[in-house]
C-alpha positions in Angstrom: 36.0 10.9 21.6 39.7 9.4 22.1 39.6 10.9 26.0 36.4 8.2 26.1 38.0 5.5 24.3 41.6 5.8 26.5 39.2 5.9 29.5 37.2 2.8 28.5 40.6 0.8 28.0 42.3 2.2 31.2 38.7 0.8 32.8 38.6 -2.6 31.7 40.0 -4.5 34.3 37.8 -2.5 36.3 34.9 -3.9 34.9 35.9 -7.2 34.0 33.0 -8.3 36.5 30.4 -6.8 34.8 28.0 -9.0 32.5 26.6 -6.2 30.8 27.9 -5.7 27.0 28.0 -1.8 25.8 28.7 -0.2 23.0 30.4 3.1 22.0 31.4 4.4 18.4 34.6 5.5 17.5 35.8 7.4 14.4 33.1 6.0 12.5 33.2 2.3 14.3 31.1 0.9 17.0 32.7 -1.3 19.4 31.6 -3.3 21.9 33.0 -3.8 25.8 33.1 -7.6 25.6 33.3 -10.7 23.7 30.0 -13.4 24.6 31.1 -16.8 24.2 28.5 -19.8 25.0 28.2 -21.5 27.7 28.4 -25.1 27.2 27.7 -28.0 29.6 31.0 -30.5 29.9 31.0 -33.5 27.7 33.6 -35.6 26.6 35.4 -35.3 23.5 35.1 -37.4 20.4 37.5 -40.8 20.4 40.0 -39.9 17.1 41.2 -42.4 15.3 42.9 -42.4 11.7 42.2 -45.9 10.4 38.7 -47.3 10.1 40.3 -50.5 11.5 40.1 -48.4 14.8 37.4 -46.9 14.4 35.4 -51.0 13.9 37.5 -51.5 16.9 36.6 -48.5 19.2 32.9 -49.4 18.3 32.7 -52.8 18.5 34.3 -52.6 22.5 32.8 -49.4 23.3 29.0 -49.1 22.1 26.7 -51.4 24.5 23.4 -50.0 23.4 23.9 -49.3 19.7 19.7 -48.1 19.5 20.6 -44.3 20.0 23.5 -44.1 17.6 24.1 -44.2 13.8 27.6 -44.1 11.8 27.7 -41.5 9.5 30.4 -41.6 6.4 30.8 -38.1 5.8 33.0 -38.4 2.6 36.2 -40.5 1.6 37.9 -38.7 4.4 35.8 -38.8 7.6 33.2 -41.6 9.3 32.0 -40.7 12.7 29.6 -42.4 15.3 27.2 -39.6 16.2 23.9 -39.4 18.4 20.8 -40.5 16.4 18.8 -37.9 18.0 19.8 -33.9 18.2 19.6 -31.7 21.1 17.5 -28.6 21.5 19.6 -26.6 19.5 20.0 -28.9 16.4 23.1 -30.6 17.1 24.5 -34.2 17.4 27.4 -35.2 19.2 30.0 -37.2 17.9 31.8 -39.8 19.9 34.3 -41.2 17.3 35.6 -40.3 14.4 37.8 -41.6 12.1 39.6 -39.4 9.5 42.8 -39.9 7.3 46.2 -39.5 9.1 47.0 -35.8 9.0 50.0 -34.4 6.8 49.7 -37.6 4.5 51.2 -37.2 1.3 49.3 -37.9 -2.0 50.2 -37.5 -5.4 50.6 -34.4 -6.9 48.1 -34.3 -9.5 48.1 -31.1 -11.8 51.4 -30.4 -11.7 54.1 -31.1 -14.7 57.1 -32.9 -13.0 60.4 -34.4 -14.2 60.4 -37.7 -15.1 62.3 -39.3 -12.2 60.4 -37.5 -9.7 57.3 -38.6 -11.6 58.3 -42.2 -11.6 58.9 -41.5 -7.7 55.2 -40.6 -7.2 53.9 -42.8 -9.4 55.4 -45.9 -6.9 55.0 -44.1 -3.7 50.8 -43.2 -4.4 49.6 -45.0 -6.7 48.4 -48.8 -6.7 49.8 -51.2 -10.0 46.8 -51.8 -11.6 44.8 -50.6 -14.8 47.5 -48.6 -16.7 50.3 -48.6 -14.5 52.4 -50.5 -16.0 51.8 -48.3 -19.1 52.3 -44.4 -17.4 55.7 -46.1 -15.6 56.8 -47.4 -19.1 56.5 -43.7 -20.9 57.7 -41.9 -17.9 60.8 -44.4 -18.1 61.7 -44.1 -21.4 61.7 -40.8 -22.1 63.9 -39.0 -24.4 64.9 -35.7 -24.7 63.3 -35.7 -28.4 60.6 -33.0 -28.6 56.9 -33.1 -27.3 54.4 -32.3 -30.4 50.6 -32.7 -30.5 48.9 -33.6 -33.6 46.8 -31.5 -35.5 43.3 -33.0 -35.7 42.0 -32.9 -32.5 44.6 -31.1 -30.2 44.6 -34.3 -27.4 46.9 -37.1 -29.3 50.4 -36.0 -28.0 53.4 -37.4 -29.3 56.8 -37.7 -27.4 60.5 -39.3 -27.9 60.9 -42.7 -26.3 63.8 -44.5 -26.0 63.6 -48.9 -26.2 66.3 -50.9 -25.2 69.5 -49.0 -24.7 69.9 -47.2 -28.0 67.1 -47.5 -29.9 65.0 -44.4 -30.0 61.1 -43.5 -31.9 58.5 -41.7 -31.1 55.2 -43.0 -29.4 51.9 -41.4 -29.5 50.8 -41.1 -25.6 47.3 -42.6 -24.5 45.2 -39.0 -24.0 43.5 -40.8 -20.9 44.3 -43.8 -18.5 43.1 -45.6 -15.8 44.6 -45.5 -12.5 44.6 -46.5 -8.3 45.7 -43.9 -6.5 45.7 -44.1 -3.0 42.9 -41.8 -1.8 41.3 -43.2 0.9 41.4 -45.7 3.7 44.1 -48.4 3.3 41.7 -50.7 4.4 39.2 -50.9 1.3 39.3 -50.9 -1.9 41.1 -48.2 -3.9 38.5 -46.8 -7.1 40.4 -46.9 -10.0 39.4 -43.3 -12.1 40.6 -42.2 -15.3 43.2 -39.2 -15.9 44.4 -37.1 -18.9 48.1 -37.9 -19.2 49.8 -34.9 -20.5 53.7 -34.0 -21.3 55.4 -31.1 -22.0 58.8 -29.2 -22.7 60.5 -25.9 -21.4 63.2 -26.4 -23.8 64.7 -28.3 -27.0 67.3 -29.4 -24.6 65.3 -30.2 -21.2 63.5 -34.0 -20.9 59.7 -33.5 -21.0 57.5 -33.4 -17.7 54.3 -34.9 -17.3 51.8 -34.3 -15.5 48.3 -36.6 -14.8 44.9 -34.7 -14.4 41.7 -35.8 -12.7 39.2 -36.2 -15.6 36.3 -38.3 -13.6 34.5 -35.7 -12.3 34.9 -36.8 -8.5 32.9 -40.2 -9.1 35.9 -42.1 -7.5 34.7 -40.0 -4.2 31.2 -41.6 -4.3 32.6 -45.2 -4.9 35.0 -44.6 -2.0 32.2 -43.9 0.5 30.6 -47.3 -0.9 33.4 -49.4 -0.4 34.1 -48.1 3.5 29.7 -48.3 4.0 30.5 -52.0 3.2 33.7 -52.4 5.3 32.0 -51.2 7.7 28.6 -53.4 7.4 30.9 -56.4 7.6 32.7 -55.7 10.5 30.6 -54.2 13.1 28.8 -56.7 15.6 26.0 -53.8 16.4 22.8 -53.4 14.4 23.6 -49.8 13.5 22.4 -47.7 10.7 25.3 -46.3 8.1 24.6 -43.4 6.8 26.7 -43.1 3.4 
């Protein structure tokens, strides 16, 4: 068995001509003698673009007949111009597409940080409006007093703040706000969702991290698609359907 096996590698160049796929077992496995890999007619490749500024754009110069086409907003993420009809085999093709930028940074929801880095992330991804002002202020003034959560319900957390310059108390923290972040395309509206604010403490002598958790069950997804169907709607001359 591995005289045939050495022989069917030392023969492979051999038959690198040959079309017809064959199979042989070896210690216990079959193989087969080639890969098949379809055969696909040329066509061009889908137009990317990251904004859906570019993708109006590329539409509105590109498409002259809009009748065999529809736009389809695939999620908060992706919106591509795709054939209206399918081919034989059950597929569309897409001629733009429009998807975030790649490697863009969003904020780290889930994990506990420090409270600088927190107050970082909160500027850098997150709009200021709902609570904002309000998650900025306890992440600001935090103390190094200890985190403790009542005891009737488990949620209520309460942590050391510090007003002023030397003025220090405790404040109860909100259990949920309501928050911006930027989740989708820049050019549309950003749905404001609420989170579960949460600290906590490694040490009696370490400042509490917080942390911010999606608690909206992905709804802000479904608004998102609504706000780009309507960007879209207003800005593209052609009479196209949007699929959202």
């Amino acid at each position: 068995m591995i005289t045939e096996a050495l022989q069917y590698i030392v023969g492979i160049n051999d038959a690198k001509h040959d079309l017809n796929v064959q199979k042989f077992d070896f210690d216990g496995r079959r193989y087969l003698t080639k890969q098949l890999i379809e055969h696909r007619d040329p066509r061009p490749e889908a137009l990317e673009v990251h904004s859906l500024s570019g993708f109006r754009d590329a539409v509105n110069t590109l498409l002259k007949d809009p009748a065999p086409y529809l736009i389809h907003i695939i999620d908060y993420s992706q919106v591509v111009l795709a054939t209206r009809e399918v081919n034989k085999w059950g597929e569309r093709h897409v001629h733009i597409r429009a998807t975030l930028p790649p490697n863009i940074r969003r904020f780290p929801f889930g994990q506990y940080q420090d409270p600088e880095n927190f107050v970082i992330a909160l500027h850098s991804h997150i709009m200021n409006s709902g609570d904002f002002a309000y998650v900025l202020k306890v992440a600001s003034s935090i103390t190094n007093e200890a985190v403790t959560t009542s005891n009737d319900d488990g949620i209520t957390q309460e942590i050391g703040m510090k007003r002023g310059v030397v003025i220090q108390g405790k404040e109860n923290l909100r259990p949920r706000v309501t928050l911006a972040p930027w989740r989708t395309f820049n050019e549309v509206e950003q749905p404001e969702s609420t989170f579960l604010l949460r600290a906590k403490q490694d040490g009696p002598q370490t400042l509490p991290r917080l942390a911010l958790f999606e608690a909206d069950g992905g709804k802000w997804q479904l608004e998102a698609v609504e706000n780009i169907r309507r960007f879209l709607a207003a800005g593209i001359g052609a009479d196209l359907e949007i699929i959202a």
